[in-house]
PDB file of N, CA, C and O in Angstrom:
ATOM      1  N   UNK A   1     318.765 104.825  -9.414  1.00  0.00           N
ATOM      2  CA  UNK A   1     319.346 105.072 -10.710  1.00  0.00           C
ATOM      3  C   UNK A   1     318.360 105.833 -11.596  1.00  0.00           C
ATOM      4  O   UNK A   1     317.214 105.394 -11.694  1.00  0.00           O
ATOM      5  N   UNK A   2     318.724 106.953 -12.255  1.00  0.00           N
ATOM      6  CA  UNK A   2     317.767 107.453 -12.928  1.00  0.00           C
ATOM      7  C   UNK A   2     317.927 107.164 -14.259  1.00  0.00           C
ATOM      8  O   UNK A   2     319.010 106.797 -14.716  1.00  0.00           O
ATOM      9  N   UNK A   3     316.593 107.348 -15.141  1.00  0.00           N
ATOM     10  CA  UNK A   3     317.229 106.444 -16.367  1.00  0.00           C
ATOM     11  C   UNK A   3     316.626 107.596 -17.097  1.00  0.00           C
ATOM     12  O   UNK A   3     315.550 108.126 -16.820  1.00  0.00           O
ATOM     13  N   UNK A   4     317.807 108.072 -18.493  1.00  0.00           N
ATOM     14  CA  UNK A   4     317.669 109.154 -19.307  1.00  0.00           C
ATOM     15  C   UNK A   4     316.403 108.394 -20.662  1.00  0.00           C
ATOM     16  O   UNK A   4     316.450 107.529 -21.537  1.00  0.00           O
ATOM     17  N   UNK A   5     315.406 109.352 -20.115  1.00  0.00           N
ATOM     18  CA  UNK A   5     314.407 108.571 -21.193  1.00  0.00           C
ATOM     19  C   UNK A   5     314.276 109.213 -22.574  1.00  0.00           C
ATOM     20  O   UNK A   5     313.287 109.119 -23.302  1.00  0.00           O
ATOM     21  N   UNK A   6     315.357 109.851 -22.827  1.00  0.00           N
ATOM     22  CA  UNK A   6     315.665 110.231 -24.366  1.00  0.00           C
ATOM     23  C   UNK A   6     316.374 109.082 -24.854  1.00  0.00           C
ATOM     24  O   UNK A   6     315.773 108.425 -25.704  1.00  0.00           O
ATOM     25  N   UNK A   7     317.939 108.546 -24.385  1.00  0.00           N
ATOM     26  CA  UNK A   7     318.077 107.784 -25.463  1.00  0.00           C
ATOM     27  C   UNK A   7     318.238 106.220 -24.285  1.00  0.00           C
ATOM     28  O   UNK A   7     318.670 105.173 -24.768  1.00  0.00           O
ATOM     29  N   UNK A   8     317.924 106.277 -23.120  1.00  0.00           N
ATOM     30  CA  UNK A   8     318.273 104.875 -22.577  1.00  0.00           C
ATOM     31  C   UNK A   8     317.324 103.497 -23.671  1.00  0.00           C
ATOM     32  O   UNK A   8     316.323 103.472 -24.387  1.00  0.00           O
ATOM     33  N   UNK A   9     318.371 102.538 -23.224  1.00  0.00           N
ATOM     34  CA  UNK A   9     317.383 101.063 -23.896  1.00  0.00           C
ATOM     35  C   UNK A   9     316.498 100.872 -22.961  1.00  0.00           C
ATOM     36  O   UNK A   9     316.795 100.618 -21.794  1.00  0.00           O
ATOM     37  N   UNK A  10     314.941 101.016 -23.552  1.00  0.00           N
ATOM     38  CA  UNK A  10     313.817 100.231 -23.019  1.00  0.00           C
ATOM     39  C   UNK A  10     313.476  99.315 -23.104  1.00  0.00           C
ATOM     40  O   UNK A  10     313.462  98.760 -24.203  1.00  0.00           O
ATOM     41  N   UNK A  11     312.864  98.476 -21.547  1.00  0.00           N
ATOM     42  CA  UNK A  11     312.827  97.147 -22.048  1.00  0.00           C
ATOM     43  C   UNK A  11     311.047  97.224 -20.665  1.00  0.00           C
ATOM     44  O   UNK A  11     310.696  97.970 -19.751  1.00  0.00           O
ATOM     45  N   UNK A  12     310.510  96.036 -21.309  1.00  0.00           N
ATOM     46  CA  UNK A  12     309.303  95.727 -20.425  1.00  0.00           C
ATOM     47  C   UNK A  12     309.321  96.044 -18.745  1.00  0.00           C
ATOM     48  O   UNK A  12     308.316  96.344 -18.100  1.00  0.00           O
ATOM     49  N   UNK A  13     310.711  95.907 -18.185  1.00  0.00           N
ATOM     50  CA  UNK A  13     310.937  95.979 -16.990  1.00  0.00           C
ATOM     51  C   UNK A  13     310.892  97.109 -16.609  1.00  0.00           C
ATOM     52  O   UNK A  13     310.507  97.461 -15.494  1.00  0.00           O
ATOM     53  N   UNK A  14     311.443  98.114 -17.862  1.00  0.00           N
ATOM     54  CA  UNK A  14     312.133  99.393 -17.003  1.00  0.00           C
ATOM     55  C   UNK A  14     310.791 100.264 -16.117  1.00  0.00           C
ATOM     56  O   UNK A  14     309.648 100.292 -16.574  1.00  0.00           O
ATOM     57  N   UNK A  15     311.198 100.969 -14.741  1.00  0.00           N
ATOM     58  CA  UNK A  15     310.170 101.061 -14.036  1.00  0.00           C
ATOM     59  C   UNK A  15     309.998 102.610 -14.529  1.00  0.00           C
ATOM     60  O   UNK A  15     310.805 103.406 -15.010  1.00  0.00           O
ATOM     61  N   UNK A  16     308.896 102.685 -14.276  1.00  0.00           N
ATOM     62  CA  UNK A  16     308.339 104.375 -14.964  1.00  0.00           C
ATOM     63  C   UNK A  16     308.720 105.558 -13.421  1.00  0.00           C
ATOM     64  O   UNK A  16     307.653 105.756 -12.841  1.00  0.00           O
ATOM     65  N   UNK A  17     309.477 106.037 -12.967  1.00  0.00           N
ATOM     66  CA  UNK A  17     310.031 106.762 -11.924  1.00  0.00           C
ATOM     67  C   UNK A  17     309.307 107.968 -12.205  1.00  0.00           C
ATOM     68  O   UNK A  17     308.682 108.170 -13.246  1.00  0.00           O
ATOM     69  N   UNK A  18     309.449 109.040 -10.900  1.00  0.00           N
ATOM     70  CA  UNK A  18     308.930 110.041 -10.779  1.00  0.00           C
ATOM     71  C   UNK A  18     309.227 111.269 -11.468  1.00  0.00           C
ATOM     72  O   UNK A  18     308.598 112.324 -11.391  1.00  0.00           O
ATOM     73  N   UNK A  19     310.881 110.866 -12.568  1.00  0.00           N
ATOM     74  CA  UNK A  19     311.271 111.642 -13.652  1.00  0.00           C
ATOM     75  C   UNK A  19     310.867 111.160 -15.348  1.00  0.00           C
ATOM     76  O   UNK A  19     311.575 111.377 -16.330  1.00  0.00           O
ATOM     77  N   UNK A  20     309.214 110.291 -15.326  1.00  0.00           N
ATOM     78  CA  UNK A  20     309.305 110.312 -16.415  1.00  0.00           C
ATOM     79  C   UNK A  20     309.245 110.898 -17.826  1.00  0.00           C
ATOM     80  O   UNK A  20     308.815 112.024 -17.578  1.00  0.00           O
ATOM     81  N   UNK A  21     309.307 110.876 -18.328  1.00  0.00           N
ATOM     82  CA  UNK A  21     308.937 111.990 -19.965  1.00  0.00           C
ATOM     83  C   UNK A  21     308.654 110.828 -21.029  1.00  0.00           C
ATOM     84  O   UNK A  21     309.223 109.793 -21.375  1.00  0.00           O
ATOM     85  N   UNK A  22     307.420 111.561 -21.391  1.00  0.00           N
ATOM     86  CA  UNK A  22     306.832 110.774 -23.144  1.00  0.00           C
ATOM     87  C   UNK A  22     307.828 111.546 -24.012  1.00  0.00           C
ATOM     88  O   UNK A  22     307.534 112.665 -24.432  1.00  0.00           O
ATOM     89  N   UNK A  23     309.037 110.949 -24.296  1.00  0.00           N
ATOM     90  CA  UNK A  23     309.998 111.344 -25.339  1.00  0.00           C
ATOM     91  C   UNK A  23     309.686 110.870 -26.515  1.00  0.00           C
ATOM     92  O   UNK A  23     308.519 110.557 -26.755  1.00  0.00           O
ATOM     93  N   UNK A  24     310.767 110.725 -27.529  1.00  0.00           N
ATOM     94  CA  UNK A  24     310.768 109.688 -28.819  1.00  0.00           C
ATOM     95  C   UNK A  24     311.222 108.666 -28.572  1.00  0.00           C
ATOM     96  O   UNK A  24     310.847 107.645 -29.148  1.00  0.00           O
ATOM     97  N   UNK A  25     312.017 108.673 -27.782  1.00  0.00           N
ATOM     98  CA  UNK A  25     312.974 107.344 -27.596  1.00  0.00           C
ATOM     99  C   UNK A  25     311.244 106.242 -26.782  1.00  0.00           C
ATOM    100  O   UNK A  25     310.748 105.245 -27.307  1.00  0.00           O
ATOM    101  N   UNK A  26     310.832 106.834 -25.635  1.00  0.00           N
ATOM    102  CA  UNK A  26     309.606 106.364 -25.281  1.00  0.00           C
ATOM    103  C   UNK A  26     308.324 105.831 -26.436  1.00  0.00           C
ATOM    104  O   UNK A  26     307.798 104.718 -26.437  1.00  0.00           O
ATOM    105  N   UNK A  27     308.117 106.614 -27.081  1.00  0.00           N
ATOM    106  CA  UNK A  27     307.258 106.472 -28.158  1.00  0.00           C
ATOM    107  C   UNK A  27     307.812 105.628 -29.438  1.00  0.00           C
ATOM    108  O   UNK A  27     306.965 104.926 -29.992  1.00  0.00           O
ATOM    109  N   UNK A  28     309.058 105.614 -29.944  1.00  0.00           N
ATOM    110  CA  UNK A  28     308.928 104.424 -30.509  1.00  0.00           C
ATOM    111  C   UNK A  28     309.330 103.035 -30.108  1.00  0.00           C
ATOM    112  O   UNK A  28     309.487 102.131 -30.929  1.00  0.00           O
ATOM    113  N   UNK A  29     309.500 102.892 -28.722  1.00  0.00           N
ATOM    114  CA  UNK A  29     309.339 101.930 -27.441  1.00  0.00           C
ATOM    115  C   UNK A  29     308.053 101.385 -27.788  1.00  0.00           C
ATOM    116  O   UNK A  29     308.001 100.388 -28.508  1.00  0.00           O
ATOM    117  N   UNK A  30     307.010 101.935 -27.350  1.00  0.00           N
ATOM    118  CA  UNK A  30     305.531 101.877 -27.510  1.00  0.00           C
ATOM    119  C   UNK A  30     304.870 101.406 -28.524  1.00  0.00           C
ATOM    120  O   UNK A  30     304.062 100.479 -28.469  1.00  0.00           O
ATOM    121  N   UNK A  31     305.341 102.329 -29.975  1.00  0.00           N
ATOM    122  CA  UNK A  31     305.008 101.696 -31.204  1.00  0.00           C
ATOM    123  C   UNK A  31     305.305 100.218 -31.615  1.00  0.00           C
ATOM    124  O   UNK A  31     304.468  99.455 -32.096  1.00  0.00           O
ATOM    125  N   UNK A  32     306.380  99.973 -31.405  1.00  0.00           N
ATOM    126  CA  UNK A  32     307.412  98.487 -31.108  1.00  0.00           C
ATOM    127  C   UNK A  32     306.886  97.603 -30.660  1.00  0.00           C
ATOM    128  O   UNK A  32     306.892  96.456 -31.107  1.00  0.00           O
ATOM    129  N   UNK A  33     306.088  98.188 -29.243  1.00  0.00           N
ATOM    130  CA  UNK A  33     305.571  96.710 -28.652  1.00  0.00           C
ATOM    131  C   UNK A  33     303.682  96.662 -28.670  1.00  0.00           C
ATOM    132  O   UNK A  33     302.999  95.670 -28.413  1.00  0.00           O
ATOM    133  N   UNK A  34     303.253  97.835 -28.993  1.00  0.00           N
ATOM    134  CA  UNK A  34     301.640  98.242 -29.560  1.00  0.00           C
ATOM    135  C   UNK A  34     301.810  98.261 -30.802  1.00  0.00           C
ATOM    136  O   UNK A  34     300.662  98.208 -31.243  1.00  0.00           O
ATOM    137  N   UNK A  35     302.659  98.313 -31.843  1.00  0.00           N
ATOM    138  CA  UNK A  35     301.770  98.351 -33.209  1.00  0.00           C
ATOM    139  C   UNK A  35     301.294 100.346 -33.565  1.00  0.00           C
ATOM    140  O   UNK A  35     300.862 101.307 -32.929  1.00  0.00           O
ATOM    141  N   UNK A  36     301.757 100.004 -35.018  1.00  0.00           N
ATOM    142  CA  UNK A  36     301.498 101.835 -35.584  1.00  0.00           C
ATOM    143  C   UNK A  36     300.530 102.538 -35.474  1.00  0.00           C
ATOM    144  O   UNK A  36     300.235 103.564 -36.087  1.00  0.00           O
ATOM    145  N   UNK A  37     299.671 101.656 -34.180  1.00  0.00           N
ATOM    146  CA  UNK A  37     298.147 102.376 -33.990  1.00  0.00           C
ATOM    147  C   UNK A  37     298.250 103.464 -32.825  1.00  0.00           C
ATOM    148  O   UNK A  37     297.415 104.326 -32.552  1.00  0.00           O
ATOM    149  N   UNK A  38     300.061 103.097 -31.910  1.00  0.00           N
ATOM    150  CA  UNK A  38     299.912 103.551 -30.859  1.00  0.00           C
ATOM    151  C   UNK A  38     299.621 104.801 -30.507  1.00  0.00           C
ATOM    152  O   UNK A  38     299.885 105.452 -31.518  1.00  0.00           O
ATOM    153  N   UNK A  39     299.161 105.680 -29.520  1.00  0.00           N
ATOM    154  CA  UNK A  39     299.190 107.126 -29.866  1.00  0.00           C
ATOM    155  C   UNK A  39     299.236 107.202 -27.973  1.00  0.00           C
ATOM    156  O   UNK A  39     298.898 106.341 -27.160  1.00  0.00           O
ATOM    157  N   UNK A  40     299.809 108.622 -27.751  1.00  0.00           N
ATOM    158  CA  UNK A  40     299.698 108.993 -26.390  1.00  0.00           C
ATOM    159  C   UNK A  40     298.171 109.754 -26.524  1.00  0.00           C
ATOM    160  O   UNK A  40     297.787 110.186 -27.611  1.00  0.00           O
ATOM    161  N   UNK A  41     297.480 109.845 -25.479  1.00  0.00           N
ATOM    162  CA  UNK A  41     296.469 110.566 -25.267  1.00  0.00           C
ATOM    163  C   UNK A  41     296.905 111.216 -23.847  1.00  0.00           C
ATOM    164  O   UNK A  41     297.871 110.917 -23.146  1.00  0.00           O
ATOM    165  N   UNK A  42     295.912 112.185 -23.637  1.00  0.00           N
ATOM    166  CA  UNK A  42     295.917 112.906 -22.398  1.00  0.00           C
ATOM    167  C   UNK A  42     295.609 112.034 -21.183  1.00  0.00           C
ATOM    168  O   UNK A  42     296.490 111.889 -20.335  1.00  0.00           O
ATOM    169  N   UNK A  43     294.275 111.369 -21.022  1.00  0.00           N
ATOM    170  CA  UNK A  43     293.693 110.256 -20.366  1.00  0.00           C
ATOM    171  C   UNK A  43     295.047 109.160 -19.981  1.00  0.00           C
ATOM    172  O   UNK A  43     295.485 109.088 -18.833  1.00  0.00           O
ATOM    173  N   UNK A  44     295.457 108.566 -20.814  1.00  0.00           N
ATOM    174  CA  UNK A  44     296.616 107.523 -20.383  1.00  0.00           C
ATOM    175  C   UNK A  44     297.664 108.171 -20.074  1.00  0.00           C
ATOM    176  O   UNK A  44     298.451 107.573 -19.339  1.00  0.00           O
ATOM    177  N   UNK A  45     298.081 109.788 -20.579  1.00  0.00           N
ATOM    178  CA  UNK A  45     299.407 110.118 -20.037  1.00  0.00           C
ATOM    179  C   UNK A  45     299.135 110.311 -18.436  1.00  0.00           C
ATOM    180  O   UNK A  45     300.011 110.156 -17.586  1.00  0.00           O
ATOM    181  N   UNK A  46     297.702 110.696 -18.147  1.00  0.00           N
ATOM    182  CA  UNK A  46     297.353 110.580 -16.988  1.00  0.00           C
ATOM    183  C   UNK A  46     298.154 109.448 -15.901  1.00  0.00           C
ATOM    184  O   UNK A  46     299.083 109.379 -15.095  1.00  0.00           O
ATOM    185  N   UNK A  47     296.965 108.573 -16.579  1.00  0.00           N
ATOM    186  CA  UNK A  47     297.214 107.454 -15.728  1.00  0.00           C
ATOM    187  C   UNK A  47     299.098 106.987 -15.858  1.00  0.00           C
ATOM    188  O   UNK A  47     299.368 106.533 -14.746  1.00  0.00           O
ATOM    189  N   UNK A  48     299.950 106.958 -16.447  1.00  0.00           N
ATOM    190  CA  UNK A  48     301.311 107.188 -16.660  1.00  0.00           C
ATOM    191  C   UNK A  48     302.099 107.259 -15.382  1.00  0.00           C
ATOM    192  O   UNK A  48     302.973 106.551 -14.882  1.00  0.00           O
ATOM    193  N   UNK A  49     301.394 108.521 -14.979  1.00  0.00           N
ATOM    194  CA  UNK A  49     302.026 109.310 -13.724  1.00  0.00           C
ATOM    195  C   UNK A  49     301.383 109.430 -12.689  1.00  0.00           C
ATOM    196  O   UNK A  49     301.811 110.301 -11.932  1.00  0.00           O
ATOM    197  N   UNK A  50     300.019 108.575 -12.180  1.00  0.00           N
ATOM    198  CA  UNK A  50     299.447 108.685 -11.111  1.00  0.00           C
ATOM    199  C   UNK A  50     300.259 108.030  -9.802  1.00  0.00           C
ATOM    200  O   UNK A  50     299.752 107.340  -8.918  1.00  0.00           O
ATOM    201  N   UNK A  51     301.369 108.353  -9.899  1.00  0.00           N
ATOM    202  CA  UNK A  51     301.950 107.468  -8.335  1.00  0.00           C
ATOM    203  C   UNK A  51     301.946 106.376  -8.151  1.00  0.00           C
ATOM    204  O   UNK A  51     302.540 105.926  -7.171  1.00  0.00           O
ATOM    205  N   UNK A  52     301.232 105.508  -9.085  1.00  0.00           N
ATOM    206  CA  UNK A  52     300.648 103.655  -8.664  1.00  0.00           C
ATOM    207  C   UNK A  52     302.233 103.327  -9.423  1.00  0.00           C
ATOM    208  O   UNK A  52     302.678 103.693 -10.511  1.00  0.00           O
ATOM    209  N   UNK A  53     302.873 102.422  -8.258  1.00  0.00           N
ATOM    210  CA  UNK A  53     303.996 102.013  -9.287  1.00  0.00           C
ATOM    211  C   UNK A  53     304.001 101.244 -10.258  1.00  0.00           C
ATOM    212  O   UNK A  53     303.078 100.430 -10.296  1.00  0.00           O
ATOM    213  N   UNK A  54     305.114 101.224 -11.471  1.00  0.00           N
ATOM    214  CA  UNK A  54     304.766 100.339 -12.598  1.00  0.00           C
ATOM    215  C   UNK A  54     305.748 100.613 -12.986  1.00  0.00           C
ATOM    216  O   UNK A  54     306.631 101.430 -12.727  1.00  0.00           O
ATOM    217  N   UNK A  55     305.435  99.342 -14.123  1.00  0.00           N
ATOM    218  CA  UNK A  55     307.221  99.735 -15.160  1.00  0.00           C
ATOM    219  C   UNK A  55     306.477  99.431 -16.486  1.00  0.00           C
ATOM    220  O   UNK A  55     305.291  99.103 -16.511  1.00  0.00           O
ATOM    221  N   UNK A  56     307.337  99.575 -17.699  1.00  0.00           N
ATOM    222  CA  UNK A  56     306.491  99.708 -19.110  1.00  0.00           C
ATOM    223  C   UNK A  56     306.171  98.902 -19.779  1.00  0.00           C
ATOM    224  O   UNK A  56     306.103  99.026 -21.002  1.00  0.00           O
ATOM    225  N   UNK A  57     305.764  97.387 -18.845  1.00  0.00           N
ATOM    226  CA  UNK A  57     305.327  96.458 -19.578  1.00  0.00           C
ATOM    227  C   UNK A  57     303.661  96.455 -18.512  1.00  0.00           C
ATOM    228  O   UNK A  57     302.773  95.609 -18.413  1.00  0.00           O
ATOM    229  N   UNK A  58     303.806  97.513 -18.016  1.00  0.00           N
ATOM    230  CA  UNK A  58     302.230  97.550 -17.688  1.00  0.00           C
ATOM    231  C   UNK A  58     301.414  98.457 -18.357  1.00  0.00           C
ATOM    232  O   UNK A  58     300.201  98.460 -18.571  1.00  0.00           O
ATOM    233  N   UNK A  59     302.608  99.480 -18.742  1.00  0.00           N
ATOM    234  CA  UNK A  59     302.276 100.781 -19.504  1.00  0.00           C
ATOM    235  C   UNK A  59     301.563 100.195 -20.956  1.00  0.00           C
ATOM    236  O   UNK A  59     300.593 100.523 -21.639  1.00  0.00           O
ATOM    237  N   UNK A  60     302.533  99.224 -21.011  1.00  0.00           N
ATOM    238  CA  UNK A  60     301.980  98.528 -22.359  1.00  0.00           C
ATOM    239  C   UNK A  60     300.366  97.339 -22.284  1.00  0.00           C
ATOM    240  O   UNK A  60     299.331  97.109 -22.910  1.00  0.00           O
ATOM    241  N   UNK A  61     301.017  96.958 -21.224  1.00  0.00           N
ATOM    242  CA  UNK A  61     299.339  95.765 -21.205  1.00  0.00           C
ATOM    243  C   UNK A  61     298.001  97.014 -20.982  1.00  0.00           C
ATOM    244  O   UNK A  61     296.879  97.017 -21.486  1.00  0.00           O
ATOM    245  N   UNK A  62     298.516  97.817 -20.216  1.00  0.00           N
ATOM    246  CA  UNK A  62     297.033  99.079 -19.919  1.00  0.00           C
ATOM    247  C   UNK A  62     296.662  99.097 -21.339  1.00  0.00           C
ATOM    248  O   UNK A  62     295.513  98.927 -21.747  1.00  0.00           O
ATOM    249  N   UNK A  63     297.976  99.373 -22.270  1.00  0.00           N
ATOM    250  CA  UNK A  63     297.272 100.224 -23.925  1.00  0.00           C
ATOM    251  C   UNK A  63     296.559  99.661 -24.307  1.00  0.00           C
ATOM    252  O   UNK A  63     295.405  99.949 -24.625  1.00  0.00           O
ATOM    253  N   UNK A  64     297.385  98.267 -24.376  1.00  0.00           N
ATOM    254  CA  UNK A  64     296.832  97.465 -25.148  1.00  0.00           C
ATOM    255  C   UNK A  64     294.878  97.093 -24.420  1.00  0.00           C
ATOM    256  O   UNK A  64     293.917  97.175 -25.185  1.00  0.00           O
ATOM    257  N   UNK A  65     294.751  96.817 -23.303  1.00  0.00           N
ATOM    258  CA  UNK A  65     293.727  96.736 -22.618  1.00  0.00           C
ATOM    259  C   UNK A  65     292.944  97.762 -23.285  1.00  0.00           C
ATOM    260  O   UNK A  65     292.141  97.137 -23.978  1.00  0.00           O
ATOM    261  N   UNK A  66     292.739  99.101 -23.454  1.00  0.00           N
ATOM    262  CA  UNK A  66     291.959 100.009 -23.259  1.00  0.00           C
ATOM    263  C   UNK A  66     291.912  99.990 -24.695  1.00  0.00           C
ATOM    264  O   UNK A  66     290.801 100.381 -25.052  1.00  0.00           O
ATOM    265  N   UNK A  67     293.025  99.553 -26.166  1.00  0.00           N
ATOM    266  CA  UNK A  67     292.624  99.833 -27.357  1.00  0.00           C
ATOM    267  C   UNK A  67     292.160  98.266 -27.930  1.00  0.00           C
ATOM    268  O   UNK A  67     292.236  98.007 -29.131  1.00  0.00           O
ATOM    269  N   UNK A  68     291.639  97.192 -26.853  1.00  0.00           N
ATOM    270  CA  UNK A  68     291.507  95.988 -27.502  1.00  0.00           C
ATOM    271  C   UNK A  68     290.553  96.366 -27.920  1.00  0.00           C
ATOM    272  O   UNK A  68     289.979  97.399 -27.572  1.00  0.00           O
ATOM    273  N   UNK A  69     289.915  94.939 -29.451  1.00  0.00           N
ATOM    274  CA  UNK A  69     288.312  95.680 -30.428  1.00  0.00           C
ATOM    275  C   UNK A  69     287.701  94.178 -29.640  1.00  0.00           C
ATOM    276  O   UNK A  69     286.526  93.840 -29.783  1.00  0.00           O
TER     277      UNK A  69
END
């Protein structure tokens, strides 16, 4: 099933497939569950799309991991 990542509902589960895109609908996903600090960088869009499977509640524990103080 491919999931339209402009306006589909995101949820922690949904798995990040080999058609993904950092949209808006994605990004204020992100903001939602990171907080108005969130930001895409180059480095994590990286890691995003390296083939390792995942879905966006890992996308989210990574952020959060890499922006803990």
């Amino acid at each position: 099933m491919n999931i339209d990542w402009h306006s589909s509902s995101l949820t922690r589960s949904t798995i990040v497939d080999k058609n993904y895109k950092n949209t808006q609908n994605v990004r204020r996903f992100m903001v939602d569950e990171c907080g108005a600090d969130f930001r895409f960088d180059r480095e994590f869009m990286a890691w995003i799309r390296n083939d390792v499977p995942k879905n966006l509640g890992d996308v989210i524990d990574e952020w959060r991991r890499r922006h803990s103080l």
